[in-house]
C-alpha positions as CSV (number, residue, x, y, z in Angstrom):
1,X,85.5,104.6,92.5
2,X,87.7,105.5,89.5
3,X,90.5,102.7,89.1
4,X,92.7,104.8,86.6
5,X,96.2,103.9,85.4
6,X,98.7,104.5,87.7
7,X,96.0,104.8,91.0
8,X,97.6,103.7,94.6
9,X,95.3,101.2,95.6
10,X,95.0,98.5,99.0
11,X,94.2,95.0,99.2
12,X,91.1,94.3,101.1
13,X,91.0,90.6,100.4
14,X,93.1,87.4,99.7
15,X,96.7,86.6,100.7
16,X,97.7,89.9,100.0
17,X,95.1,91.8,102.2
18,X,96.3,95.0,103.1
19,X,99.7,95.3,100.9
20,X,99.4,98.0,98.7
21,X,99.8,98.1,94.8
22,X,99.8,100.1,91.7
23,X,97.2,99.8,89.0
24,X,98.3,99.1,85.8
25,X,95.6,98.5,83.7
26,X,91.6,98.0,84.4
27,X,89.1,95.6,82.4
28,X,85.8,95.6,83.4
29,X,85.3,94.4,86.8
30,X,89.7,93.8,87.2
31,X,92.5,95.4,87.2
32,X,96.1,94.3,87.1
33,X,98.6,95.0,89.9
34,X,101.7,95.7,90.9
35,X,103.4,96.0,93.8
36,X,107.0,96.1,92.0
37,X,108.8,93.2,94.3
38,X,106.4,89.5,94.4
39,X,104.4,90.9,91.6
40,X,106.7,92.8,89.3
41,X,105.3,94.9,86.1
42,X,106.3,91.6,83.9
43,X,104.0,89.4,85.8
44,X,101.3,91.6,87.4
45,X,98.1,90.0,89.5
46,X,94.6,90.0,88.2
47,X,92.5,91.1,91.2
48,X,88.7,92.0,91.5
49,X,87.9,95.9,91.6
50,X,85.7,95.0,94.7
51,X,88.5,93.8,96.7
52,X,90.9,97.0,96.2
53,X,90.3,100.3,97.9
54,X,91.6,102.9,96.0
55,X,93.5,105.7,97.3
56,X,93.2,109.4,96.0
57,X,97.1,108.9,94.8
58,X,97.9,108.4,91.0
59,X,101.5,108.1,90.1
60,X,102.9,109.5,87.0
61,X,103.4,107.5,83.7
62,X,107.4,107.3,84.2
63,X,107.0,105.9,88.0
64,X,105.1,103.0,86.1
65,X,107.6,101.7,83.5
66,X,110.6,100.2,86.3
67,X,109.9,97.7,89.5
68,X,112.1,100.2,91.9
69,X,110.6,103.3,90.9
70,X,106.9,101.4,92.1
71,X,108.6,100.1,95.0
72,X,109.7,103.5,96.0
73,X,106.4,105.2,95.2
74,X,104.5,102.1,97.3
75,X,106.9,102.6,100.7
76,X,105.2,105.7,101.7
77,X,102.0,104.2,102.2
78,X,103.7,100.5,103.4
79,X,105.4,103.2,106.7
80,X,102.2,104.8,106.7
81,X,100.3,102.0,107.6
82,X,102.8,100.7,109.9
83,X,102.3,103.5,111.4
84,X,98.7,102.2,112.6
């Protein structure tokens, strides 16, 4: 699994289980996340690598540096799982 910058990843534990999130940074065995709304790029969550499933989607740097422009990016896959 390659938790990169910018990588579309899901929750698979916790409150949070199946929201999905942006990674903004790895460190070891965490990464910190953000979903743009309840954890905004100010005040991201610290979450185990073994509880995220990555997706095969990396944003670009830009969509990384503003809340909406995550929250836009993240809806896709929020409808797509809806979908389910």
């Amino acid at each position: 699994m390659n938790f990169q910058r910018g990588t579309v990843v899901r929750s698979k534990a916790g409150h949070d289980k199946g929201s999905f999130f942006v990674v903004l940074e790895t460190d070891g065995d965490t990464a910190l996340i953000s979903d743009g709304s309840s954890r905004p790029v100010s005040a991201p969550k610290r979450k185990k690598l073994r509880h995220l499933a990555f997706t095969r989607t990396v944003l670009c740097e830009q969509s990384l540096k503003d809340n909406s422009k995550i929250c836009e990016a993240i809806e896709t896959f929020r409808k797509k799982a809806a979908a389910f």
